[in-house]
BALOBA-1460 file (C-alpha; in Angstrom, 3 decimals):
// residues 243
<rec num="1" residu="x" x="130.436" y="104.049" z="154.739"/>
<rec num="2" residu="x" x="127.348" y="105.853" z="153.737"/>
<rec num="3" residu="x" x="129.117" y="107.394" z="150.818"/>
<rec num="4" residu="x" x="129.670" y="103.269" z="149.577"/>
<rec num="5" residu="x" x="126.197" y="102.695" z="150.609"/>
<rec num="6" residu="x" x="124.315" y="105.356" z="148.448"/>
<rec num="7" residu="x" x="126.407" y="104.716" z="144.843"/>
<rec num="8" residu="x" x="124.811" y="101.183" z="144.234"/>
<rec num="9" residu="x" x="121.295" y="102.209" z="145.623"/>
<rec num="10" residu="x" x="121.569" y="104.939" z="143.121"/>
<rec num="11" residu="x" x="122.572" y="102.264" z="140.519"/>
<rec num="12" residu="x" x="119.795" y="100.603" z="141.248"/>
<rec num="13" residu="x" x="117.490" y="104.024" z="141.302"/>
<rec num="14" residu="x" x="118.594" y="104.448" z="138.219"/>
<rec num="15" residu="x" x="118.140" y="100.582" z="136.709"/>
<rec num="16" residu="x" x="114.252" y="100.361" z="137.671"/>
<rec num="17" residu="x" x="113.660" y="104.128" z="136.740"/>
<rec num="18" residu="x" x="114.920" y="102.746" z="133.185"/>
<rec num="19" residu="x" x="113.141" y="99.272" z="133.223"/>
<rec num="20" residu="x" x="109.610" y="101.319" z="135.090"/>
<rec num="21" residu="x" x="110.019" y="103.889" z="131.500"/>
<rec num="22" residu="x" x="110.379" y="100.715" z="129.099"/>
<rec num="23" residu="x" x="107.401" y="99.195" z="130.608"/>
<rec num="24" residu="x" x="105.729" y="102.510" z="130.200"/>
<rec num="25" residu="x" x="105.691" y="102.780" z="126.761"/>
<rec num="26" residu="x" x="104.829" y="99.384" z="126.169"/>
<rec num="27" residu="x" x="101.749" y="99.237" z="128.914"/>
<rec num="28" residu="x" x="100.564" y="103.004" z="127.335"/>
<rec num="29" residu="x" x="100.364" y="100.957" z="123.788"/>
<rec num="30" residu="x" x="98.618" y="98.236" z="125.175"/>
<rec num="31" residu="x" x="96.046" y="100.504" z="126.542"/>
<rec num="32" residu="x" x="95.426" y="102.085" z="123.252"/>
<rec num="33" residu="x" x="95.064" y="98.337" z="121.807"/>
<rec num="34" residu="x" x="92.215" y="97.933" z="124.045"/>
<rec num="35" residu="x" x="90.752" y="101.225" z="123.948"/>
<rec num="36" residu="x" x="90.626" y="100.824" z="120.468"/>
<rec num="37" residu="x" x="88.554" y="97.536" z="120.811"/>
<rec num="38" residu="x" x="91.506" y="95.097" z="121.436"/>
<rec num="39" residu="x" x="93.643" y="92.243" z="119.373"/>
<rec num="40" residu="x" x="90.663" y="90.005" z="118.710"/>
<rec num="41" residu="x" x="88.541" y="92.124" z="117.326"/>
<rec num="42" residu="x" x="91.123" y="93.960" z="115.233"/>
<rec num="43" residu="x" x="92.318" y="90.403" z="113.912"/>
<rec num="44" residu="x" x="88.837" y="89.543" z="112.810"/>
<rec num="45" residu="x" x="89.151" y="92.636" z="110.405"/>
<rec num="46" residu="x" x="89.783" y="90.946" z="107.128"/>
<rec num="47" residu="x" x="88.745" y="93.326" z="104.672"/>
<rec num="48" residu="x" x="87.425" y="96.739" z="105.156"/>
<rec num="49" residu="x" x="85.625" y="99.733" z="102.689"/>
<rec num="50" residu="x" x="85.627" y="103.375" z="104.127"/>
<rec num="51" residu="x" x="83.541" y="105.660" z="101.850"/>
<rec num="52" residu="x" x="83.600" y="109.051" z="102.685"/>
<rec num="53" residu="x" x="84.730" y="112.760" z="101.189"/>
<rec num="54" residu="x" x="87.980" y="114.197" z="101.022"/>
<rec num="55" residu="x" x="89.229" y="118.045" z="100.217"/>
<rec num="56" residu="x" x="90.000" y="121.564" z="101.602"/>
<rec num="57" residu="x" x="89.908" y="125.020" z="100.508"/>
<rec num="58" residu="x" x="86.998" y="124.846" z="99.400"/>
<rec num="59" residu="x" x="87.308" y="121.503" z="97.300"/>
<rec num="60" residu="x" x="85.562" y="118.480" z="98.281"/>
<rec num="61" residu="x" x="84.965" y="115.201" z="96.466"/>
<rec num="62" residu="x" x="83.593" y="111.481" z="97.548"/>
<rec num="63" residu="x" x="86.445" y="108.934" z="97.994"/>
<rec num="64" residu="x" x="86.182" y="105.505" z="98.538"/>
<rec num="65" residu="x" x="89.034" y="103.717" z="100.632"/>
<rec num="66" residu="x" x="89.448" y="99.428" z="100.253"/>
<rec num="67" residu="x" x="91.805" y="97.737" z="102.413"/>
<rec num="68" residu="x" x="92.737" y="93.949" z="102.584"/>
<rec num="69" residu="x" x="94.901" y="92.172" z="105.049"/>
<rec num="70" residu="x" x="97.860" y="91.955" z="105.313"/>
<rec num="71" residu="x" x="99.583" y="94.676" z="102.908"/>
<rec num="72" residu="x" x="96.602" y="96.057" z="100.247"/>
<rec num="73" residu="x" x="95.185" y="99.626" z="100.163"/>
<rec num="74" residu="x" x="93.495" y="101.147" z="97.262"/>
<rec num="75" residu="x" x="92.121" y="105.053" z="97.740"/>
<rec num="76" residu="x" x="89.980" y="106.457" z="95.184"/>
<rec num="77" residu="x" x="88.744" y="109.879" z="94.616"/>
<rec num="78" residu="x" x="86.525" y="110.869" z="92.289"/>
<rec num="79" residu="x" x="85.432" y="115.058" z="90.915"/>
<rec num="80" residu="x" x="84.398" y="116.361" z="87.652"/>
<rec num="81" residu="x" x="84.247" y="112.700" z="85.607"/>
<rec num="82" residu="x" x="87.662" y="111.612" z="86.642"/>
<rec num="83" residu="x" x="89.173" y="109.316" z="89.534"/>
<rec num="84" residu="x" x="92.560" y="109.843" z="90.918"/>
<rec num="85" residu="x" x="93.694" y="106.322" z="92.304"/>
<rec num="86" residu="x" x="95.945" y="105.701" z="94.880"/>
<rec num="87" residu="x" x="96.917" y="101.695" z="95.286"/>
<rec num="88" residu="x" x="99.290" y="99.310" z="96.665"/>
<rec num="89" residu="x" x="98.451" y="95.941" z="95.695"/>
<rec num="90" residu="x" x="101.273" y="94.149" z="98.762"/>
<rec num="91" residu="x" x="104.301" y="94.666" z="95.815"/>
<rec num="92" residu="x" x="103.862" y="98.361" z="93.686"/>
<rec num="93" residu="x" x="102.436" y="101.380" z="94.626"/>
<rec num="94" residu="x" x="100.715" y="103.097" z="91.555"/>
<rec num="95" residu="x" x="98.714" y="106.203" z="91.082"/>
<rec num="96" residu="x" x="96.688" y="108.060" z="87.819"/>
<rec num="97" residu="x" x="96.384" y="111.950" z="88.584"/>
<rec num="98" residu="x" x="94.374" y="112.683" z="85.165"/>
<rec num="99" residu="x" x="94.165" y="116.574" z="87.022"/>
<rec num="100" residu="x" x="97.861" y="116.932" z="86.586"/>
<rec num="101" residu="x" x="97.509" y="115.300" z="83.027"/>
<rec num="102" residu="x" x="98.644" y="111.846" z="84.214"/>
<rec num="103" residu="x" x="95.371" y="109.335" z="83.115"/>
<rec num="104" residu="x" x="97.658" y="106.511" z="82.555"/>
<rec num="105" residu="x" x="98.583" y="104.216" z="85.968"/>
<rec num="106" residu="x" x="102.244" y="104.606" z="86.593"/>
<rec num="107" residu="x" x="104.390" y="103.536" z="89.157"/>
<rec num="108" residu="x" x="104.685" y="105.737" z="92.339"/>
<rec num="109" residu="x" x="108.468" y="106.612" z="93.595"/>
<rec num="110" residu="x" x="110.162" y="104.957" z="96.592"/>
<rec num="111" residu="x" x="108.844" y="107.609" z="99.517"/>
<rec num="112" residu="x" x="105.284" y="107.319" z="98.501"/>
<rec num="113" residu="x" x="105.734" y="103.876" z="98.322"/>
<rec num="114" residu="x" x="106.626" y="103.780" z="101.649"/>
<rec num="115" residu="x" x="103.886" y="105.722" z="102.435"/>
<rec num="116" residu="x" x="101.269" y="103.322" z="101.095"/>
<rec num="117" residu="x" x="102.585" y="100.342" z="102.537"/>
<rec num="118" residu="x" x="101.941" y="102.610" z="105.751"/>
<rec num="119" residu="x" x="98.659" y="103.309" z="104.920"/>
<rec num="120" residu="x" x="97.577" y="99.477" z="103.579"/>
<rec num="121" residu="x" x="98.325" y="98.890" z="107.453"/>
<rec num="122" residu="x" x="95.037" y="98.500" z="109.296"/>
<rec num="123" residu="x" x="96.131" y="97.932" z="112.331"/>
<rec num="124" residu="x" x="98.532" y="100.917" z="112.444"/>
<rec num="125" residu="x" x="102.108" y="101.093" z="113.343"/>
<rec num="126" residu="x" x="101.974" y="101.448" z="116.977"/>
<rec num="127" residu="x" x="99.980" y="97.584" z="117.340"/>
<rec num="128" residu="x" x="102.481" y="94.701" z="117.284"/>
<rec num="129" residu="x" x="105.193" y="97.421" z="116.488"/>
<rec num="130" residu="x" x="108.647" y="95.284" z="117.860"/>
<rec num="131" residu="x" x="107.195" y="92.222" z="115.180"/>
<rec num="132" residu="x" x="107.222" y="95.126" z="112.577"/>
<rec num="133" residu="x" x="110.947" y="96.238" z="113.566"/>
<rec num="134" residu="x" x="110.277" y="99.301" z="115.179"/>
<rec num="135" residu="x" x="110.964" y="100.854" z="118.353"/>
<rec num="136" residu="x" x="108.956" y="102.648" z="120.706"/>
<rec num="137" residu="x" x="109.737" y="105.195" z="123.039"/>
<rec num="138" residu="x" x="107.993" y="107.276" z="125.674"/>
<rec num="139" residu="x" x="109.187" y="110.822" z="125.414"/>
<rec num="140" residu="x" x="106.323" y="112.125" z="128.508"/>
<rec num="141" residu="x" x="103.379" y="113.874" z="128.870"/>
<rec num="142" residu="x" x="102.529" y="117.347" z="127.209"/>
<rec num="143" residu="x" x="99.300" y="119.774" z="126.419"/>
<rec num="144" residu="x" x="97.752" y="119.263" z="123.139"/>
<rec num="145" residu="x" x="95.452" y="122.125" z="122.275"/>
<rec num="146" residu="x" x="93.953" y="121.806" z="125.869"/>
<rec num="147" residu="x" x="94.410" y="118.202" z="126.126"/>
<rec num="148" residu="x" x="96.978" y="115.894" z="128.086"/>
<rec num="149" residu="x" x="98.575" y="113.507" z="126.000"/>
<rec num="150" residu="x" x="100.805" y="110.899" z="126.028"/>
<rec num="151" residu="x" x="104.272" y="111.613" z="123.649"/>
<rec num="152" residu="x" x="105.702" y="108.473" z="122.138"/>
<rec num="153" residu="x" x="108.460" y="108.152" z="119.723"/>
<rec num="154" residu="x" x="108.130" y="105.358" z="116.947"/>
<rec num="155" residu="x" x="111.210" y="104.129" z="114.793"/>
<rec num="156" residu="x" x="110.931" y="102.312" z="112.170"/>
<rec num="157" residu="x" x="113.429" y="100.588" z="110.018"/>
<rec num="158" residu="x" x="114.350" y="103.016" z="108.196"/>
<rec num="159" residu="x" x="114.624" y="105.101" z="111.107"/>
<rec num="160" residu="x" x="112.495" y="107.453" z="109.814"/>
<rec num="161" residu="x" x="110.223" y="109.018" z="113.375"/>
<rec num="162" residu="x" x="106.907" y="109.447" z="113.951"/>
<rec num="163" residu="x" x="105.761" y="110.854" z="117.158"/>
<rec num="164" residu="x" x="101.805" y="109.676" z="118.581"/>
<rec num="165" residu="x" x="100.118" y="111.516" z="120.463"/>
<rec num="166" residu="x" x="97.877" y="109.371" z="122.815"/>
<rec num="167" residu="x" x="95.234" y="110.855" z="124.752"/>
<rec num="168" residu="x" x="95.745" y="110.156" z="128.554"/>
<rec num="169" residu="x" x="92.767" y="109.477" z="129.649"/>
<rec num="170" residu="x" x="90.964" y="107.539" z="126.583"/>
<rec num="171" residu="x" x="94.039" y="106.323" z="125.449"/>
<rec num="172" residu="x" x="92.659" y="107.140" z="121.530"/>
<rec num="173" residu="x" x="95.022" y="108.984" z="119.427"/>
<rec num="174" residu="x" x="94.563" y="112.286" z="118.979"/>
<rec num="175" residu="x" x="97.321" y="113.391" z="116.610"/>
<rec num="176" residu="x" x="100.404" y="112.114" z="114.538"/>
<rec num="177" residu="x" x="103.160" y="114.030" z="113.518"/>
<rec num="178" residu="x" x="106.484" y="112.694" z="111.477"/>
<rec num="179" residu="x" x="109.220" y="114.427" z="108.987"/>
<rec num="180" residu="x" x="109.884" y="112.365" z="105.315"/>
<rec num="181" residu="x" x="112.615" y="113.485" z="103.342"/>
<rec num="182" residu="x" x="111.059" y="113.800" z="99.676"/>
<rec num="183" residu="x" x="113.237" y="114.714" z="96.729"/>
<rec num="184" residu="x" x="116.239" y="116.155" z="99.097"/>
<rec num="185" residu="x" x="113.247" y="118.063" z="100.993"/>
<rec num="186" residu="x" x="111.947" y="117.594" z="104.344"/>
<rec num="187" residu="x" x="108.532" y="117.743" z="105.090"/>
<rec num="188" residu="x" x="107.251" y="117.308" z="108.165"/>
<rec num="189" residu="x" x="103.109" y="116.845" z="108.296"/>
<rec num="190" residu="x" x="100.612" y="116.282" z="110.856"/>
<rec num="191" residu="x" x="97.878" y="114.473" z="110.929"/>
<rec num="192" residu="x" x="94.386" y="115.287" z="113.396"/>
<rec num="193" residu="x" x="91.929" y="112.433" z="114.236"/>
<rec num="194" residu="x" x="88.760" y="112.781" z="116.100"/>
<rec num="195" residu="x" x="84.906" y="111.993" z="116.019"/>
<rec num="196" residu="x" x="85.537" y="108.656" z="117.120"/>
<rec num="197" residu="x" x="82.647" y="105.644" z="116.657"/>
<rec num="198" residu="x" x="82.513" y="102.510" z="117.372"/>
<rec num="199" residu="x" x="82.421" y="100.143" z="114.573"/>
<rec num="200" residu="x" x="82.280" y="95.788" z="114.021"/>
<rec num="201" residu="x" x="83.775" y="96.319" z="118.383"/>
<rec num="202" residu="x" x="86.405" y="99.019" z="116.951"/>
<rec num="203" residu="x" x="86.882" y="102.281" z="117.607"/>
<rec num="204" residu="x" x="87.652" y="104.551" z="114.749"/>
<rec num="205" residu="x" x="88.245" y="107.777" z="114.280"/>
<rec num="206" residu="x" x="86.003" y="109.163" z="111.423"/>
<rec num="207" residu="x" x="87.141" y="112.519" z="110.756"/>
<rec num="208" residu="x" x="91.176" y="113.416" z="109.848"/>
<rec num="209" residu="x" x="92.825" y="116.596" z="109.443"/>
<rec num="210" residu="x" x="96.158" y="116.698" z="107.142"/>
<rec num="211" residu="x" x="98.046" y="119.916" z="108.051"/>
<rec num="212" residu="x" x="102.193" y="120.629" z="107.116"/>
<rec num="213" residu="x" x="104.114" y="121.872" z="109.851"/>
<rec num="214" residu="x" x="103.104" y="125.215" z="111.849"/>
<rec num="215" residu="x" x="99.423" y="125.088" z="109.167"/>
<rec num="216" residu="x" x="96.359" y="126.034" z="111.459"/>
<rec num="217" residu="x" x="94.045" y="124.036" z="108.637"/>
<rec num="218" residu="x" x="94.490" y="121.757" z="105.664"/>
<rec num="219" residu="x" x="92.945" y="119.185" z="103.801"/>
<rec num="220" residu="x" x="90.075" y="116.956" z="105.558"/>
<rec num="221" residu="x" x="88.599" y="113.889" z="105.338"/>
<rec num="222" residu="x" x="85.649" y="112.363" z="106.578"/>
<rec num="223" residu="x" x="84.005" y="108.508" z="106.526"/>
<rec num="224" residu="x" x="80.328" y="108.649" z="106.278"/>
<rec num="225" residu="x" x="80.088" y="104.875" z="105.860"/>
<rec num="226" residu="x" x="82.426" y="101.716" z="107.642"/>
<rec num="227" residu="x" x="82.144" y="98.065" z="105.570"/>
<rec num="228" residu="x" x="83.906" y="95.475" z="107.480"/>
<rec num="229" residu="x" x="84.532" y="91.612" z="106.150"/>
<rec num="230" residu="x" x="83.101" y="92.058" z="102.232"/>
<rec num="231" residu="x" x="84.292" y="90.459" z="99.699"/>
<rec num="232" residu="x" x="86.970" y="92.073" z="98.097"/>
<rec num="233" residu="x" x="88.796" y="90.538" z="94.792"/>
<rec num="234" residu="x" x="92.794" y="90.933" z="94.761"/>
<rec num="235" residu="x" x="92.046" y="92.111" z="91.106"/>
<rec num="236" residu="x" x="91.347" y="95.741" z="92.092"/>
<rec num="237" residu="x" x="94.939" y="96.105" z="93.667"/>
<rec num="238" residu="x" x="96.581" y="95.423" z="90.207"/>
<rec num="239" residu="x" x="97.876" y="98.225" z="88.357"/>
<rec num="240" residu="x" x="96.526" y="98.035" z="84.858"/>
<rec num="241" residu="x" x="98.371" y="98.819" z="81.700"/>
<rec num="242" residu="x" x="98.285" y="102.156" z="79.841"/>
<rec num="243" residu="x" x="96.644" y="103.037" z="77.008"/>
């Protein structure tokens, strides 16, 4: 009789240990919405200019970042005369690289296009992530360079994986870390955040690290100025035509 007993309690051990992980995930994500200032304030972001520097290795140049809701990102970054532009205007991601001999705007491939539409995000993935068609999963706790974090799993469509690394007690993200197959390579690249500010009721993290796999350094960036709400003309995102 107590053999009977224990297999559905353990059914039902096992059911709410499943549901109590579910919840997890999605009340950990929640907490980094309103650590980082919450939905309404994040909503009331329509437009937003980051000017800061970029570089590594000894190489560092100012870099302007413009972002308009909902899908447009345009990164510029300017040394010796020239600007190497980074855009997606909500349709085509384009570039000019006039260092690698490339002036003209041209039309980036499908992975970095993917990769911009990523980046015109200002929200992030992880806010609002099931309307986006991902899925979010809670893989534990772990150290992070002497800090506790939170592990969690995101999937998107494509089910390409990128795993966030929330701080446990802020609730701020600390790191990022996700693989992208480029040209029948896999690269797998991390990304650092930290000196975060508070800025128009957000918090933002105003310095970020770029590192491949196993690096102990790599290329930096850091926002010395936050514009929120300015007018910003859809004009910019276009990619104009060659000379």
């Amino acid at each position: 009789m107590k053999k009977l007993h224990f297999i559905p309690v353990l059914i039902i051990l096992l059911l709410f240990n499943f549901n109590t992980i579910s919840q997890t995930v999605d009340d950990i994500i929640n907490k980094y919405i309103e650590a980082i200032g919450g939905m309404d304030n994040l909503n009331a972001i329509k437009t937003m200019v980051l000017t800061g520097k970029f570089g590594g290795g000894g190489f560092e140049a100012p870099a302007i970042i413009t972002f308009k809701r909902p899908d447009k990102v345009k990164f510029v970054m300017d040394f010796q005369g020239n600007s190497m532009i980074q855009c997606y205007d909500g349709t085509t991601a384009w570039q000019t690289n006039p260092w690698t001999g490339k002036p003209d705007p041209e039309k980036m491939p499908a992975e970095r296009t993917k990769d911009m539409k990523e980046m015109a995000d200002i929200d992030g993935s992880l806010v609002n992530y099931k309307q986006k068609g991902f899925t979010a999963e809670l893989i534990g706790k772990e150290d992070m360079e002497g800090s506790e974090v939170y592990k969690i799993k995101l999937t998107d469509k494509d089910n390409d994986v990128t795993y966030y690394f929330l701080d446990t007690q802020t609730y701020l993200l600390l790191k990022e870390s996700s693989k992208r197959k480029i040209k029948e390579k896999e690269i797998e690249a991390e990304k650092f955040y930290g000196n975060y500010q508070k800025q128009g009721g957000v918090m933002m993290a105003l310095s970020v690290e770029f590192r491949a796999k196993g690096e102990t350094t790599g290329q930096t960036g850091t926002i010395e100025k936050v514009e929120m709400n300015v007018d910003v003309d859809d004009a910019i995102f276009k990619m104009p035509e060659g000379k």
